[in-house]
C-alpha positions in Angstrom: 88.9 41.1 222.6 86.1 43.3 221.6 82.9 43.6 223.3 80.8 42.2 221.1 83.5 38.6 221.2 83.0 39.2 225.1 79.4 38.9 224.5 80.0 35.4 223.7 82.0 34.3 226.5 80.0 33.4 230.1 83.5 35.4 231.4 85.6 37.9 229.6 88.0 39.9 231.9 90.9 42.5 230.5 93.5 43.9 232.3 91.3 43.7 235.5 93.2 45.0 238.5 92.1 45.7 242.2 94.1 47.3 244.8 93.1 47.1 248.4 95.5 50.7 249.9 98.8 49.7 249.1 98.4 46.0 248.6 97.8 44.9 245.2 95.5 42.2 245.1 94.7 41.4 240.9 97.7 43.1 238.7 96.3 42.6 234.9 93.5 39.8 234.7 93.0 38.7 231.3 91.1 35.4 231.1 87.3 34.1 229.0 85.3 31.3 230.0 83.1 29.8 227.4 79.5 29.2 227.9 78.5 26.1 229.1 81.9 24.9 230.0 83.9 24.2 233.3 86.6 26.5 234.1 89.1 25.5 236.7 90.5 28.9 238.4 94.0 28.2 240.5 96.7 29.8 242.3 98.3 30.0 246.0 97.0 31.7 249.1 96.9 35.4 248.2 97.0 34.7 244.6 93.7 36.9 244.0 91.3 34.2 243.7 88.4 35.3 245.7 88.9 38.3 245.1 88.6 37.6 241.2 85.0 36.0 242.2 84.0 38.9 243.8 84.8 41.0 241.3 82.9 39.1 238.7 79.6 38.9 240.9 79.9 42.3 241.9 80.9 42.3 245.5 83.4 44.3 244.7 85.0 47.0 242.5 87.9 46.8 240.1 91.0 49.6 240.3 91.3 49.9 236.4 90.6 47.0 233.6 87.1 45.7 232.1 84.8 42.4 232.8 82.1 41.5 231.4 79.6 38.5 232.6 77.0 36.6 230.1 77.7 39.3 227.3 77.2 42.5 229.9 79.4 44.7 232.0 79.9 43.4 235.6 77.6 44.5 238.0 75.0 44.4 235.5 71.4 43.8 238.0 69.8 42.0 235.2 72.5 39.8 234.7 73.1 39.0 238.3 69.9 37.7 238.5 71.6 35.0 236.2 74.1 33.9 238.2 74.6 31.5 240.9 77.1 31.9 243.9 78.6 30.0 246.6 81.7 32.2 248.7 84.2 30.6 250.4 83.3 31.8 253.6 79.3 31.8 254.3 77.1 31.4 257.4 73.6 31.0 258.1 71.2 31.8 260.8 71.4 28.7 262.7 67.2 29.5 263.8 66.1 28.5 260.2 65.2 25.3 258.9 67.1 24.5 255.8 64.0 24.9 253.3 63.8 28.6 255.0 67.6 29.6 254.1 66.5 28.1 250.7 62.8 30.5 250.3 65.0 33.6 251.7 67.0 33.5 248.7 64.4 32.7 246.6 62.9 35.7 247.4 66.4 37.8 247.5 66.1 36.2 243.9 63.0 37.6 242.8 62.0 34.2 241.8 58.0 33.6 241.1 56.5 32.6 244.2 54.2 30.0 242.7 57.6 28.0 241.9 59.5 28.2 245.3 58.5 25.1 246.6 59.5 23.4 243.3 62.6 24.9 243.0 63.5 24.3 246.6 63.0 20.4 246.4 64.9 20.5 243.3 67.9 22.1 245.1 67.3 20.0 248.3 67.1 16.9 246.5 69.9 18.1 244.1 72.1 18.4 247.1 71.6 15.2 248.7 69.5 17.2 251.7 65.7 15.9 250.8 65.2 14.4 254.1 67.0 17.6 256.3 64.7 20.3 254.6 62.9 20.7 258.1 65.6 21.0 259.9 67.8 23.7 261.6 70.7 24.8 260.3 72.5 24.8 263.4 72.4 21.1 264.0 74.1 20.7 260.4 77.7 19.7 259.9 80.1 21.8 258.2 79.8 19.7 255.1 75.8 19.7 254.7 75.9 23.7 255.5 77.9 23.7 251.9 75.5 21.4 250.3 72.4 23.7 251.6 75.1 26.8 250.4 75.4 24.8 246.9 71.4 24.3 246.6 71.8 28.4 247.5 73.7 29.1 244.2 71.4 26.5 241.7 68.0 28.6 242.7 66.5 29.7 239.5 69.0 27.8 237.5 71.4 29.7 236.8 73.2 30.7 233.1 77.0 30.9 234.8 77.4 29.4 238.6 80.8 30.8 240.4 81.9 28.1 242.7 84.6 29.6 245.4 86.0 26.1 247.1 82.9 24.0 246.8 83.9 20.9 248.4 86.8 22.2 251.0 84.0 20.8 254.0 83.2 17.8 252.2 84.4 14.2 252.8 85.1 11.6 249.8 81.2 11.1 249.2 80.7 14.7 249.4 83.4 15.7 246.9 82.1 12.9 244.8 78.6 14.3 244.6 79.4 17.8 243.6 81.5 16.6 240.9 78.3 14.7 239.4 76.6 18.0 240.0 79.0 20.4 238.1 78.6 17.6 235.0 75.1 18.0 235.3 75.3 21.8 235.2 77.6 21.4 232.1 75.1 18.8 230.3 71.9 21.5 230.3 74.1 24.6 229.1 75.0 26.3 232.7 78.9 27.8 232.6 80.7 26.6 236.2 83.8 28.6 237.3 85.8 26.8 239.7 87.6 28.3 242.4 89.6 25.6 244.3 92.9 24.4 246.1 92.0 20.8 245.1 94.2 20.1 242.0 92.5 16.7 241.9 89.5 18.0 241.8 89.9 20.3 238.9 91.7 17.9 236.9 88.6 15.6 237.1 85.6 17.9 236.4 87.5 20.9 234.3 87.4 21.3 230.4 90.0 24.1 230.6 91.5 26.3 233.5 93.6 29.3 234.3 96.3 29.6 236.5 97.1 32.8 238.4 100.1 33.9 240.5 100.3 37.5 242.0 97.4 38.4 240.5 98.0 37.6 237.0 97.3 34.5 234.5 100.5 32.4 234.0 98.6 29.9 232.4 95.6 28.9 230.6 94.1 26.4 228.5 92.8 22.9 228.5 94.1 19.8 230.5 96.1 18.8 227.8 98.0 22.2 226.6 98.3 22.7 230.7 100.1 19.5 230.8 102.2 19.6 227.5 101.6 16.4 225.0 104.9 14.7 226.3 105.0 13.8 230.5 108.0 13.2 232.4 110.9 10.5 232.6 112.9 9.5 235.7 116.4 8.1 235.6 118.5 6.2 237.7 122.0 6.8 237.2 125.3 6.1 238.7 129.1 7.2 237.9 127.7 10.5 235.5 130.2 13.1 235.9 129.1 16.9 236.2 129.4 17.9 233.2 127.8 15.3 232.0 125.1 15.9 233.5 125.2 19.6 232.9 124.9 18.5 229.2 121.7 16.1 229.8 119.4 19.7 229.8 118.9 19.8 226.3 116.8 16.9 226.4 113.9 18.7 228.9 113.6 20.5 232.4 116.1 18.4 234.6 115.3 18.1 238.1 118.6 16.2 239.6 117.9 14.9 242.5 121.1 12.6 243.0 121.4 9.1 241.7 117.5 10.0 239.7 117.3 12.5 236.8 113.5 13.9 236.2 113.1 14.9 232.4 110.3 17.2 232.1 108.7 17.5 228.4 110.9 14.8 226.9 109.5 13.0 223.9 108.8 8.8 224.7 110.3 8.3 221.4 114.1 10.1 222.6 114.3 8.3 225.6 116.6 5.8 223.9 118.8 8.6 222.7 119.0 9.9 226.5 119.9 6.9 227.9 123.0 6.1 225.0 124.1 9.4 225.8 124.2 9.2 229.4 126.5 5.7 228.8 128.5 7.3 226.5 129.7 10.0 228.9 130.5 6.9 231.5 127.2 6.6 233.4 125.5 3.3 234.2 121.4 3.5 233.7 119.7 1.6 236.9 116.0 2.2 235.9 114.2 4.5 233.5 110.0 5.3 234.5 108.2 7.3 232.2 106.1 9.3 234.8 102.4 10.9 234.0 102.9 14.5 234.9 100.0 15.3 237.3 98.2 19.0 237.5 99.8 19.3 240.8 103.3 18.9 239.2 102.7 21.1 236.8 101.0 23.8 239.0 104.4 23.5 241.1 106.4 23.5 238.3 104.7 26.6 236.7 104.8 28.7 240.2 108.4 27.8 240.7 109.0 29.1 237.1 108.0 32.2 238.0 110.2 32.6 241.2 112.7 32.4 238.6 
């Protein structure tokens, strides 16, 4: 892609590589997020997640390769001032009050004083924390510390907001809320990349996502392309001999798991032919369930690909 098509993107990265010493940490990134989209970013422990993030918000240098964030090359100051960030790891002074940790960054910011105390309600309010403004952080949960860390990356309103495992404190009502948040970023324009080990998650709130093993993109696309158009069948079956069902892989990915078959990317309308064939080669068909192939199957199924 050329710079000016990066300009477009809220994300363009190319062949972006870090090594820490000897250990190689990103290996080749190529990946674009669009602008005012939600961009799911996934991959193992050690997969080069974070340190992706970092590199994009400039906590960090790459090795060799190119990025470029809202149309500019990383590191940018200008457009950092456009960004929004919440780490994975974070702590704040447990002395402050909440509305304090929130006019710090305000000022770390450069935001006009005249709107602080605007934009602070917003982001307390925004992050369900209205009525714990006053209070000190050290008498908050783990779970309202990343809300207060969430209002942290919406200061200012932000063109692209890098998310790194938003709701990994968070219970049920928690995890709901920031998924009502990211829409609401989407809606007015603001580009979200998330960073998170919650499949669910992602599948929910994500127009299109990247996965990335070892440092490099395996995958990427939307929901859809991730999962493939046809899902999965399982097949109970009895009396098939091997070689029969040696012959059954031409009809998708077999998992054979004893008396049940899985048939990954087989077609609804050849599941008629599949089970003639597997009678005609002297099995007896128990039960046939077309299974909805889930990210996390797919995620699994794409790492164990490339063990391969």
């Amino acid at each position: 892609m050329e710079a000016a098509d990066a300009a477009s993107m809220a994300v363009h990265t190319q062949d972006l590589a870090k090594r820490y010493g000897k250990t190689v940490a990103l290996s080749g990134l190529t990946m674009s997020v669009r602008r005012a989209e939600v961009f799911g970013f996934l991959g193992p422990n050690g997969a080069g997640k974070t340190t992706a993030v970092k590199l994009l918000v400039g906590l960090a240098r790459a090795t060799a390769g190119q990025a470029w964030v809202l149309g500019a090359p990383v590191g940018d100051l200008k457009t950092r001032r456009r960004l929004g960030y919440l780490p994975e790891l974070f702590r704040y002074q447990g002395w402050m009050k909440a509305s304090e940790v929130l006019s710090l960054h305000c000022e770390l910011a450069d935001l006009p004083r005249a709107g602080w105390k605007s934009e602070i309600a917003g982001a307390l309010e925004t992050v369900g924390l209205s009525e714990r403004g006053g209070d000190r952080v050290e008498g908050f949960s783990k779970g309202m510390q990343q809300r207060l860390g969430l209002g942290v990356a919406l200061l200012g309103r932000p063109d692209l907001v890098l998310l790194d495992e938003p709701t990994s404190a968070l219970d049920p009502v928690g995890r709901h809320d920031v998924r009502e948040i990211i829409r609401k970023l989407k809606d007015r324009g603001t580009a979200v990349f998330l960073n998170s080990h919650l499949l669910s998650e992602v599948e929910q709130v994500c127009d299109r996502l990247a996965v990335v093993d070892r440092g490099r993109v395996i995958a990427t696309g939307t929901m859809s392309q991730i999962l493939g158009q046809d899902g999965a069948v399982r097949v109970r079956v009895t009396g098939l001999p091997p070689e029969g069902r040696a012959s059954l892989g031409s009809y998708g990915s077999l998992e054979d798991e004893g008396e049940w078959l899985t048939f990954r990317g087989l077609s609804q309308d050849r599941v008629p032919e599949l089970v003639s064939d597997i009678v005609n080669q002297g099995g007896r068909v128990y039960a046939v369930e077309p299974r909805h192939e889930t990210l996390e199957d797919r995620f699994l199924q794409l790492l164990k690909e490339q063990d391969r």
